[in-house]
CHARMM-style PDB file with segment names, atoms N, HN, CA, C and O in Angstrom:
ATOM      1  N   UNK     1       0.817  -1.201   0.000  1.00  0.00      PROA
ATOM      2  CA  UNK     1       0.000   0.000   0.000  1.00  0.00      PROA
ATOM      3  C   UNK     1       0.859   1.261   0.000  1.00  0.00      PROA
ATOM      4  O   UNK     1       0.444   2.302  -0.511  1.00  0.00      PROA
ATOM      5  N   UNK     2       2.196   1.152   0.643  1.00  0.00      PROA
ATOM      6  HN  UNK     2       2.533   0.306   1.058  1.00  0.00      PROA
ATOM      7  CA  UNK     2       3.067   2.404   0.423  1.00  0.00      PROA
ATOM      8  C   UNK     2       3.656   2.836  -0.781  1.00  0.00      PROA
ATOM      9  O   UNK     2       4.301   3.874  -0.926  1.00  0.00      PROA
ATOM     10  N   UNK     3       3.400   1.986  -1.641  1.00  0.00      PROA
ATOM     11  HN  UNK     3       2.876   1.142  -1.523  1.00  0.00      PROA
ATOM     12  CA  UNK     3       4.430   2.097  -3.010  1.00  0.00      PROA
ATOM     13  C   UNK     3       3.264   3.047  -3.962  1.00  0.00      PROA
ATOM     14  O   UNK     3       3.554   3.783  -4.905  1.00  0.00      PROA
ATOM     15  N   UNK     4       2.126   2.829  -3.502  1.00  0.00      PROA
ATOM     16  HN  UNK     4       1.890   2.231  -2.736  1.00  0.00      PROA
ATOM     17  CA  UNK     4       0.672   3.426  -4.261  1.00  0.00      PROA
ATOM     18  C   UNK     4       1.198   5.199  -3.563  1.00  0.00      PROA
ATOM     19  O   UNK     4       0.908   6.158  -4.279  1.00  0.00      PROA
ATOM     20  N   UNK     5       1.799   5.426  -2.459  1.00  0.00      PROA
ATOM     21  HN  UNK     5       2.035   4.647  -1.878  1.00  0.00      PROA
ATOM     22  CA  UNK     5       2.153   7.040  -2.271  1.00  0.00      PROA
ATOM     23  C   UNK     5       3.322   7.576  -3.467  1.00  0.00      PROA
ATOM     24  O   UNK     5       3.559   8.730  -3.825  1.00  0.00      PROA
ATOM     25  N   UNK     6       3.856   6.461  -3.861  1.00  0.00      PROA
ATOM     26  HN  UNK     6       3.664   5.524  -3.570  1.00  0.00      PROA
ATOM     27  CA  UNK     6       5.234   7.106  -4.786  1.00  0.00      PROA
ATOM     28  C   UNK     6       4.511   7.094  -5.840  1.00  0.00      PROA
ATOM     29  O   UNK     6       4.430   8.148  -6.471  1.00  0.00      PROA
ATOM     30  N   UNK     7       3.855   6.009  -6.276  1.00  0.00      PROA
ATOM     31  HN  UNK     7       3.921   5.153  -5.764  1.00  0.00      PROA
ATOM     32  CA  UNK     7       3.700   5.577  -8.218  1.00  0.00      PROA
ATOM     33  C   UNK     7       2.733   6.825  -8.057  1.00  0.00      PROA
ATOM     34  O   UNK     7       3.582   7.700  -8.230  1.00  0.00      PROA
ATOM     35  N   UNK     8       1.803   7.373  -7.891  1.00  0.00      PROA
ATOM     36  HN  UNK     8       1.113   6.663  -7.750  1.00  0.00      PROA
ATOM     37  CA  UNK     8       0.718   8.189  -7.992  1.00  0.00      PROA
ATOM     38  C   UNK     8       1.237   9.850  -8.244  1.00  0.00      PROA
ATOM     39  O   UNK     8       1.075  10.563  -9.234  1.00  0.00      PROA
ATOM     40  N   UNK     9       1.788  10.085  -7.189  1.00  0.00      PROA
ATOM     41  HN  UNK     9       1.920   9.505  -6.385  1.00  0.00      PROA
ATOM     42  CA  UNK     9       2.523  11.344  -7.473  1.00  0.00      PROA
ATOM     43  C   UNK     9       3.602  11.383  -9.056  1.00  0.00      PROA
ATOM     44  O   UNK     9       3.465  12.252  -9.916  1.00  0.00      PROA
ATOM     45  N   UNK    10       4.676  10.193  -9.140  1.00  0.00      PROA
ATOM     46  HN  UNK    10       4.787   9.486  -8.441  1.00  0.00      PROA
ATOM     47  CA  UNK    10       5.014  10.260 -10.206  1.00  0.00      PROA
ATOM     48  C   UNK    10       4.511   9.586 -12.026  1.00  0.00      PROA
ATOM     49  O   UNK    10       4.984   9.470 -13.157  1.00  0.00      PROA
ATOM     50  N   UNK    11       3.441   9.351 -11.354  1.00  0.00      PROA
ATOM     51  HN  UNK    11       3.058   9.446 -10.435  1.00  0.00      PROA
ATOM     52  CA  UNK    11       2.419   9.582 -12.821  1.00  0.00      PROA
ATOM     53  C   UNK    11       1.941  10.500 -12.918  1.00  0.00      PROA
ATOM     54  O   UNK    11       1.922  10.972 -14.055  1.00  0.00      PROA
ATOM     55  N   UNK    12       1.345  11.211 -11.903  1.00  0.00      PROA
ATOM     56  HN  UNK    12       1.361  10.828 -10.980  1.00  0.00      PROA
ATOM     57  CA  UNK    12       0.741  13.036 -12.043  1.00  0.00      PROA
ATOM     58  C   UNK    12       1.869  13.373 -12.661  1.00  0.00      PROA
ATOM     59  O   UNK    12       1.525  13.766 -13.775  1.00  0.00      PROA
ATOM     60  N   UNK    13       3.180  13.448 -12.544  1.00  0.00      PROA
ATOM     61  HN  UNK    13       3.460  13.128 -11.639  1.00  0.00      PROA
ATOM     62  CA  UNK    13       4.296  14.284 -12.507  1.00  0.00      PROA
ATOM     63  C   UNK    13       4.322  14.159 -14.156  1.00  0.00      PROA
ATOM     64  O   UNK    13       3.864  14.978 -14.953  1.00  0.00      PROA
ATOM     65  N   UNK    14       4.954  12.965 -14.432  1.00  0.00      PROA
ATOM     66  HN  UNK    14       5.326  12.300 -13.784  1.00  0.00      PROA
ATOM     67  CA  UNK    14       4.994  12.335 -15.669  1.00  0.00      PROA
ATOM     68  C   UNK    14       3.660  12.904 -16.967  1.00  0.00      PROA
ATOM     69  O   UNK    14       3.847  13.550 -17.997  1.00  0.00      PROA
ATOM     70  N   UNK    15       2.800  12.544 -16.589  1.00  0.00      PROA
ATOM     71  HN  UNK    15       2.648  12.019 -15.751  1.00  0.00      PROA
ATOM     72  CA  UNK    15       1.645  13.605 -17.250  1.00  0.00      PROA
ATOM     73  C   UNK    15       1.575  14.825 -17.283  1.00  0.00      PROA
ATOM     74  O   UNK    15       1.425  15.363 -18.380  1.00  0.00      PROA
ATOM     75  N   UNK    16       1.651  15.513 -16.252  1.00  0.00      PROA
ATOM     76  HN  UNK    16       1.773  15.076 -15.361  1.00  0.00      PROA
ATOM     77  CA  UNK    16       1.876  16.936 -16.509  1.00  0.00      PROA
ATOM     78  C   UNK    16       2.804  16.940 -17.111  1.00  0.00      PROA
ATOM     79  O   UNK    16       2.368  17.258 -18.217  1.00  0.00      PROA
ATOM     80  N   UNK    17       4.385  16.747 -17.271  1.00  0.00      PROA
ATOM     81  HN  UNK    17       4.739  16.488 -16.372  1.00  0.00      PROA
ATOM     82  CA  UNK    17       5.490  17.127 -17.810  1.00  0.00      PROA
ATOM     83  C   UNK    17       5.368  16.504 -19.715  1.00  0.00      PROA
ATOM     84  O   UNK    17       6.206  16.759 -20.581  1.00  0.00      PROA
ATOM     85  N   UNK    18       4.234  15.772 -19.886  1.00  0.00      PROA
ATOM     86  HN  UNK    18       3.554  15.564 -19.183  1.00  0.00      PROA
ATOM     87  CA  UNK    18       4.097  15.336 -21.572  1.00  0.00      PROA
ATOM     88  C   UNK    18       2.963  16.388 -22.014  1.00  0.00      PROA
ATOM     89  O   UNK    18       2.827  16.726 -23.189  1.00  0.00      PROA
ATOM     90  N   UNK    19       2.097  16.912 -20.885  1.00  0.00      PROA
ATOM     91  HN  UNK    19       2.208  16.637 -19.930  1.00  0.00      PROA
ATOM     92  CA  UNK    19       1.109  18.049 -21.312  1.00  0.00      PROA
ATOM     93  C   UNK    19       1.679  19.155 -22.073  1.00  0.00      PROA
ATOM     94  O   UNK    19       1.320  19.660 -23.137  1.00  0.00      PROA
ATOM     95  N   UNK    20       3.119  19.542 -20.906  1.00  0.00      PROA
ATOM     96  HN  UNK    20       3.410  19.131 -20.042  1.00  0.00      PROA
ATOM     97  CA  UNK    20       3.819  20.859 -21.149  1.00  0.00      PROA
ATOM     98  C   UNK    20       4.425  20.543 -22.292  1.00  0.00      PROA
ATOM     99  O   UNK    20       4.169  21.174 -23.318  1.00  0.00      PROA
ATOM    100  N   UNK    21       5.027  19.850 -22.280  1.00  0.00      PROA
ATOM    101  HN  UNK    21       5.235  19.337 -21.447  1.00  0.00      PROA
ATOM    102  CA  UNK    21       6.190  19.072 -23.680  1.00  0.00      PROA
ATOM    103  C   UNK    21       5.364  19.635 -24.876  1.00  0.00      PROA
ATOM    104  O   UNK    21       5.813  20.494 -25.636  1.00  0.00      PROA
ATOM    105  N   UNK    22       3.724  18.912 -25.021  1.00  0.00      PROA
ATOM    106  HN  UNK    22       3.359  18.215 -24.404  1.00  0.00      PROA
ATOM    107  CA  UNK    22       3.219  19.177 -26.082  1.00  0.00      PROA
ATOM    108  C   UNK    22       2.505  20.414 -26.617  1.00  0.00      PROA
ATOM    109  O   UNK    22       1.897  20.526 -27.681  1.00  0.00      PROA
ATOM    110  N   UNK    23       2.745  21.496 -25.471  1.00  0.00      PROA
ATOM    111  HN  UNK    23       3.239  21.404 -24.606  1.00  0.00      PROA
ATOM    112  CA  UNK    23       2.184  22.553 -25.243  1.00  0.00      PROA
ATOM    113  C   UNK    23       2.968  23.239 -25.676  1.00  0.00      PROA
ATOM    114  O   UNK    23       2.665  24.008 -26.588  1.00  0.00      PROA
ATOM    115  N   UNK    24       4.412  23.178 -25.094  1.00  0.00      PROA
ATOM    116  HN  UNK    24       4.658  22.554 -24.354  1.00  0.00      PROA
ATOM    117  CA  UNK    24       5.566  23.838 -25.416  1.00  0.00      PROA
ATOM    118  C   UNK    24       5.951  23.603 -27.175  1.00  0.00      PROA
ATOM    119  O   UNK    24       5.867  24.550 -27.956  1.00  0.00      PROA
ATOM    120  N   UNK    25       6.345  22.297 -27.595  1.00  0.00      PROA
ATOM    121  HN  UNK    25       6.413  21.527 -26.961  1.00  0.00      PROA
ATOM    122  CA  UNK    25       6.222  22.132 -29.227  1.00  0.00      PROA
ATOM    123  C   UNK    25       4.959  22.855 -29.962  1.00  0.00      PROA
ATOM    124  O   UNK    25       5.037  23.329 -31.095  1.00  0.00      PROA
ATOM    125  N   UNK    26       4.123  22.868 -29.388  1.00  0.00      PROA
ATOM    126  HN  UNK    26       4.059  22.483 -28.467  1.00  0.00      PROA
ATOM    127  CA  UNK    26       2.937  23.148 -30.216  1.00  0.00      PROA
ATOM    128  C   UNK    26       3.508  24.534 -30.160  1.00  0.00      PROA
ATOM    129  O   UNK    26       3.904  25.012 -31.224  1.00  0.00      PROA
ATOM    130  N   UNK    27       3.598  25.201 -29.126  1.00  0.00      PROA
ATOM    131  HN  UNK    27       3.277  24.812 -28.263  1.00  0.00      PROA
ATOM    132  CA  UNK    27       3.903  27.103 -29.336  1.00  0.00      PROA
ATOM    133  C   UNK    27       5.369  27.376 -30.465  1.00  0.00      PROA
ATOM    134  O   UNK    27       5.446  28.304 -31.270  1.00  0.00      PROA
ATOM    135  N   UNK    28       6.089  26.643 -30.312  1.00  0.00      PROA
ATOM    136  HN  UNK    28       6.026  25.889 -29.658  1.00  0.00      PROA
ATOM    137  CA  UNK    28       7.443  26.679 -30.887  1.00  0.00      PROA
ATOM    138  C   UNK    28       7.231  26.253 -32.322  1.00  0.00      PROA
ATOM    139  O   UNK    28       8.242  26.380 -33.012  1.00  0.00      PROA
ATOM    140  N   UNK    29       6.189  25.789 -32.925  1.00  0.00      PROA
ATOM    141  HN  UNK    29       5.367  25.686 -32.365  1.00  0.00      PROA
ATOM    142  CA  UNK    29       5.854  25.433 -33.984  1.00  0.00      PROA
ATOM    143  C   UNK    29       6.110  24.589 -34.740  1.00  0.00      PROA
ATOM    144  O   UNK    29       5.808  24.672 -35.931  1.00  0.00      PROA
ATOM    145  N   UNK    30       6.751  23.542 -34.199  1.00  0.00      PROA
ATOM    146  HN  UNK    30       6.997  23.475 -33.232  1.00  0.00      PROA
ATOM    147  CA  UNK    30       6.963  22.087 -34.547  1.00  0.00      PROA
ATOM    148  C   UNK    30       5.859  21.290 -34.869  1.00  0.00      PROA
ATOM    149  O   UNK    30       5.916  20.069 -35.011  1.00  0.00      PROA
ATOM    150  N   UNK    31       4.936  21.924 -34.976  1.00  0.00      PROA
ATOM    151  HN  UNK    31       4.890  22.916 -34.860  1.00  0.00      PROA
ATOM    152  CA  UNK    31       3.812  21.105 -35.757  1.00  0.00      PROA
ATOM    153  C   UNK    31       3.645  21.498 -37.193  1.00  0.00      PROA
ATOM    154  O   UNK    31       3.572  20.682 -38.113  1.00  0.00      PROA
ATOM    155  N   UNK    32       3.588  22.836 -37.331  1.00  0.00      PROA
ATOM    156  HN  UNK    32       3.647  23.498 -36.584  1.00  0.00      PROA
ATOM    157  CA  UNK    32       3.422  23.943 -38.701  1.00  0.00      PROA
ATOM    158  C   UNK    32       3.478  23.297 -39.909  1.00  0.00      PROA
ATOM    159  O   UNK    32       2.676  23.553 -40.807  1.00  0.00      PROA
ATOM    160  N   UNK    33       4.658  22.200 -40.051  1.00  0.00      PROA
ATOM    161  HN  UNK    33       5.309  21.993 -39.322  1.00  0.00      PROA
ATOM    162  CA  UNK    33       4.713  21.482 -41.056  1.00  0.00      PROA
ATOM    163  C   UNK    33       4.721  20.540 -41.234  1.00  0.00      PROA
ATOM    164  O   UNK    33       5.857  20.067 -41.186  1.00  0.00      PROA
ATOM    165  N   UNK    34       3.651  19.585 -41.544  1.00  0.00      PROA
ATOM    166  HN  UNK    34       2.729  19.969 -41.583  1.00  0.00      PROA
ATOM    167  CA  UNK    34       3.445  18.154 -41.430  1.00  0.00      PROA
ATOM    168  C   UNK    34       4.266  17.173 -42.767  1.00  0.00      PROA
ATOM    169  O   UNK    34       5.037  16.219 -42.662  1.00  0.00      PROA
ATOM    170  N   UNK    35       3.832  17.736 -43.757  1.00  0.00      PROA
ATOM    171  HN  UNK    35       3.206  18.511 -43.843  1.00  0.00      PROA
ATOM    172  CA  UNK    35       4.515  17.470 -45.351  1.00  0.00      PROA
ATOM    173  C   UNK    35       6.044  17.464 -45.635  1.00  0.00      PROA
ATOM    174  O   UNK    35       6.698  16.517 -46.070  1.00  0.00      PROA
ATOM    175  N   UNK    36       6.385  18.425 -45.378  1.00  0.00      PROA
ATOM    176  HN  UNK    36       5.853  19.194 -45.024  1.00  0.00      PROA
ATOM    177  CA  UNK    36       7.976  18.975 -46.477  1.00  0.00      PROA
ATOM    178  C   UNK    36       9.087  17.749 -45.325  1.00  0.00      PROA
ATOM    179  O   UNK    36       9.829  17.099 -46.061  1.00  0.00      PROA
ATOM    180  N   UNK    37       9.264  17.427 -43.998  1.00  0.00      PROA
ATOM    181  HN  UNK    37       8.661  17.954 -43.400  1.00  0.00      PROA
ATOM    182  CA  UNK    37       9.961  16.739 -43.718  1.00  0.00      PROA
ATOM    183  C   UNK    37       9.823  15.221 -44.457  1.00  0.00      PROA
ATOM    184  O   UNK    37      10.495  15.127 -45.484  1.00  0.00      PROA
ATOM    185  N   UNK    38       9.221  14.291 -44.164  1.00  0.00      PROA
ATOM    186  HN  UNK    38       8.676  14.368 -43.329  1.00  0.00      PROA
ATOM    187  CA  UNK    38       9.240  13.303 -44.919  1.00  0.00      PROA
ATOM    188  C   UNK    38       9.655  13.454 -46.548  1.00  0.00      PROA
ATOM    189  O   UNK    38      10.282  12.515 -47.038  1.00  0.00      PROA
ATOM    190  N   UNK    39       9.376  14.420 -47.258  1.00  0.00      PROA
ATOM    191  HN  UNK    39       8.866  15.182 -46.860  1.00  0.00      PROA
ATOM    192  CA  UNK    39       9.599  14.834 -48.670  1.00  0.00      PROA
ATOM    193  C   UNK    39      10.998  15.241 -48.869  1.00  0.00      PROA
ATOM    194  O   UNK    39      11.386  15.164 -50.035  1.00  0.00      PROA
ATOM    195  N   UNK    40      12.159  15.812 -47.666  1.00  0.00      PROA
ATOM    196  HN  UNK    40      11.844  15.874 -46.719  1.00  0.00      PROA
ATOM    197  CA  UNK    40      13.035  15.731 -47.466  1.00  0.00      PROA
ATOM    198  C   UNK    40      14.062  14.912 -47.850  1.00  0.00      PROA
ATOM    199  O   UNK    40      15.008  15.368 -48.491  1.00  0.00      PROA
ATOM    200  N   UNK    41      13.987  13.680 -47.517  1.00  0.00      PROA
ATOM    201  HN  UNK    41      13.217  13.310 -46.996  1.00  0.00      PROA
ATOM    202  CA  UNK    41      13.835  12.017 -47.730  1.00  0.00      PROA
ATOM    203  C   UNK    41      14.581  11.830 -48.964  1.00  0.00      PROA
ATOM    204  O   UNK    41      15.635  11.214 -49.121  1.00  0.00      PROA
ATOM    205  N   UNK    42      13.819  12.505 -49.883  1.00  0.00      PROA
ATOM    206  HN  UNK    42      12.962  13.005 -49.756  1.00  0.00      PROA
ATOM    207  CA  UNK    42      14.029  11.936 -50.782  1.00  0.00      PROA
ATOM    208  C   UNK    42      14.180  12.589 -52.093  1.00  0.00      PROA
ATOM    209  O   UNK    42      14.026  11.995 -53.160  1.00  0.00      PROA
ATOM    210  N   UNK    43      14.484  13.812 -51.977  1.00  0.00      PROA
ATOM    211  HN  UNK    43      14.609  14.295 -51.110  1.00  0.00      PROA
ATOM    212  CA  UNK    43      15.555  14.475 -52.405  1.00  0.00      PROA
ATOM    213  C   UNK    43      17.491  14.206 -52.174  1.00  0.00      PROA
ATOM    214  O   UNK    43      17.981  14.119 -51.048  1.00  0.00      PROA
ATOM    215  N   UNK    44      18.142  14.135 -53.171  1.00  0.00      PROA
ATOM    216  HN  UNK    44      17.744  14.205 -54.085  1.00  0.00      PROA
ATOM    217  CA  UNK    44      19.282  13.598 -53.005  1.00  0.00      PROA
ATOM    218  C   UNK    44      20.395  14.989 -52.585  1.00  0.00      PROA
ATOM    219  O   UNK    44      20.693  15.619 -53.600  1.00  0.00      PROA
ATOM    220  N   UNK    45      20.759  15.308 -51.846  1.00  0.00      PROA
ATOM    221  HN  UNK    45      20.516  14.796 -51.022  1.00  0.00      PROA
ATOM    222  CA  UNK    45      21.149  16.756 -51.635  1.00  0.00      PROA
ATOM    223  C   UNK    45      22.599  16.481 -52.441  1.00  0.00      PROA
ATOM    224  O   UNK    45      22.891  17.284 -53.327  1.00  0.00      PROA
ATOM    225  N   UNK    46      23.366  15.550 -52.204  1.00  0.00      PROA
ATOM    226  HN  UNK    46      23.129  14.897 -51.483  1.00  0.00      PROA
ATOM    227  CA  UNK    46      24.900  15.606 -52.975  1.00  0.00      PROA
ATOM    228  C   UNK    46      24.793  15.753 -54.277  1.00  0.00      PROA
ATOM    229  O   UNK    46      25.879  15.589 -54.833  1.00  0.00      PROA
ATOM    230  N   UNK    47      23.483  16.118 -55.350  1.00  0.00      PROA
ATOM    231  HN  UNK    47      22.601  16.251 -54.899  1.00  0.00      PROA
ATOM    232  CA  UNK    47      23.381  16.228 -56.014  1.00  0.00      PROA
ATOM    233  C   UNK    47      22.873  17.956 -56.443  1.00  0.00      PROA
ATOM    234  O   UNK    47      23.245  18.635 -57.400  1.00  0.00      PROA
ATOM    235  N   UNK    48      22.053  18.249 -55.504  1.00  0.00      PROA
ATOM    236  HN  UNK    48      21.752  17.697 -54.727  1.00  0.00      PROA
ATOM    237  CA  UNK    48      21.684  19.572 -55.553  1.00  0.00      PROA
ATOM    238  C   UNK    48      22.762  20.671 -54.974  1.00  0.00      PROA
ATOM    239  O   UNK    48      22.666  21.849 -55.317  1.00  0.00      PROA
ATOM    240  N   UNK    49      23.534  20.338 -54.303  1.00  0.00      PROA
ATOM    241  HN  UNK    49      23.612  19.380 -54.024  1.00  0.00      PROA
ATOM    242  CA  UNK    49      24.512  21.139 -53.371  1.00  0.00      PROA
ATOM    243  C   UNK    49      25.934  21.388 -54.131  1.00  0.00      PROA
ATOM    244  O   UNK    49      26.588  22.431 -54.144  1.00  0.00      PROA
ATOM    245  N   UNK    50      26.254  20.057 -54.804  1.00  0.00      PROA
ATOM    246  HN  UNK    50      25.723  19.210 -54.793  1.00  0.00      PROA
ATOM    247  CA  UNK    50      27.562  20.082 -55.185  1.00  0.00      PROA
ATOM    248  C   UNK    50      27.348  20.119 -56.839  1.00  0.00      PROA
ATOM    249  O   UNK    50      26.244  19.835 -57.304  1.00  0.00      PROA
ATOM    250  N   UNK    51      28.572  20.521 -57.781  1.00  0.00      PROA
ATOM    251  HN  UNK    51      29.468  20.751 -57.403  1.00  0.00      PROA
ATOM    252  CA  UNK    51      28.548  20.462 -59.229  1.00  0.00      PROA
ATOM    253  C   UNK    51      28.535  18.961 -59.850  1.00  0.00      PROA
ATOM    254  O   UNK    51      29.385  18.173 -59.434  1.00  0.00      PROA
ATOM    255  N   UNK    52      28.066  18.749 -60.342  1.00  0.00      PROA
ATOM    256  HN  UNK    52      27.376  19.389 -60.680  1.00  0.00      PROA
ATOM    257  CA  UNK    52      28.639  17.282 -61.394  1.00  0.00      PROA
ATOM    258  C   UNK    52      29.817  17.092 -61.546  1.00  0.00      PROA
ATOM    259  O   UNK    52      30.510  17.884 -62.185  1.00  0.00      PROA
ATOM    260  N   UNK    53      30.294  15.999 -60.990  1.00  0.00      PROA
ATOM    261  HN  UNK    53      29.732  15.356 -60.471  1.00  0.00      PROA
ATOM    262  CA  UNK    53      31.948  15.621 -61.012  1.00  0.00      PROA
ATOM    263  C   UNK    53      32.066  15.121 -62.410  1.00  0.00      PROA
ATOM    264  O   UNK    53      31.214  14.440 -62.982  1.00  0.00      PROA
ATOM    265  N   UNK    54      33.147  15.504 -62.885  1.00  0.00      PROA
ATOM    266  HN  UNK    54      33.838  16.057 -62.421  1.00  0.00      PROA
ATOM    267  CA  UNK    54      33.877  14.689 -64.349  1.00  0.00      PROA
ATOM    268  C   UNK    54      34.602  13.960 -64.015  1.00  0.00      PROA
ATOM    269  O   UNK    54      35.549  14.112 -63.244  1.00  0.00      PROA
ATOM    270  N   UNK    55      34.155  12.804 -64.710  1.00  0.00      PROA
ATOM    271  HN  UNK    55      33.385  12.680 -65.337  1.00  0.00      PROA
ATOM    272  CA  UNK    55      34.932  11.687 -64.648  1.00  0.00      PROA
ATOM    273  C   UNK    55      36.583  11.428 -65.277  1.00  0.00      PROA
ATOM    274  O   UNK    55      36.939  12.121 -66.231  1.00  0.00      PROA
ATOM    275  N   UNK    56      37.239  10.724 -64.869  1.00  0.00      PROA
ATOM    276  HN  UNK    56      36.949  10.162 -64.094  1.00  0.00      PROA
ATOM    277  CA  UNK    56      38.498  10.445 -66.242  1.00  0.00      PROA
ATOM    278  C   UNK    56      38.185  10.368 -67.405  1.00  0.00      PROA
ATOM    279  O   UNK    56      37.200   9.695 -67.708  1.00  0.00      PROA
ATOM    280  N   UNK    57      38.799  10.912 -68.205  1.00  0.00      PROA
ATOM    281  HN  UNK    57      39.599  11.459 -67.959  1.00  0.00      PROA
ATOM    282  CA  UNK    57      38.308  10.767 -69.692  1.00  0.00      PROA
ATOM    283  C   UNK    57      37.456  11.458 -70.552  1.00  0.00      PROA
ATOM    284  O   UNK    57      37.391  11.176 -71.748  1.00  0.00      PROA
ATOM    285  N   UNK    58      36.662  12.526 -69.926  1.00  0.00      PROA
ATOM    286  HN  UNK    58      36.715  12.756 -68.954  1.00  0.00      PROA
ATOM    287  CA  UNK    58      35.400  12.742 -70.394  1.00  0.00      PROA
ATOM    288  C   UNK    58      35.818  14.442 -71.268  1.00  0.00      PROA
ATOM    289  O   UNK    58      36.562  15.357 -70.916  1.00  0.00      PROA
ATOM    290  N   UNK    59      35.278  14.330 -72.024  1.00  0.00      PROA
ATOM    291  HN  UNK    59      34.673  13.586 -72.310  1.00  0.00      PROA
ATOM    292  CA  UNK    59      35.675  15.806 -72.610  1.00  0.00      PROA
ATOM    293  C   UNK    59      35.141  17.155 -71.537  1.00  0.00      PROA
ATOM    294  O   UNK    59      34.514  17.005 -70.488  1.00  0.00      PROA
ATOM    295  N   UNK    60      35.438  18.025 -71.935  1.00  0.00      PROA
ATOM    296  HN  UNK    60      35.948  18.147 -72.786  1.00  0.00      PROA
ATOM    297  CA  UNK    60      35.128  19.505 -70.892  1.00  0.00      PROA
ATOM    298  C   UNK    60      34.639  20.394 -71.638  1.00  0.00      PROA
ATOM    299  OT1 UNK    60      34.340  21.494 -71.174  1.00  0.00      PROA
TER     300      UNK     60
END
């Protein structure tokens, strides 16, 4: 019956602190964009970032 004084308080605790969490992301705006991360993915950036390497041999 004493262990029911600890677990209780630290599930209140635990809940409140995932309320704030999601309260806090939600204000900071980590929700705003649901789409463009996953789409991220799969774009190849070493391709968009850097020039086309020439290979040996290849004319210029």
């Amino acid at each position: 019956m004493n262990v029911i004084y600890f677990i209780l308080p630290l599930a209140l605790l635990l809940g409140a602190a995932s309320v704030y969490g999601f309260i806090w992301a939600t204000r900071k705006g980590q929700y705003d964009d649901l789409d463009t991360p996953p789409l991220r993915l799969l774009i190849d950036e070493e391709y968009v970032d850097k020039p086309a390497e020439k290979k040996r041999g290849e004319a210029e």
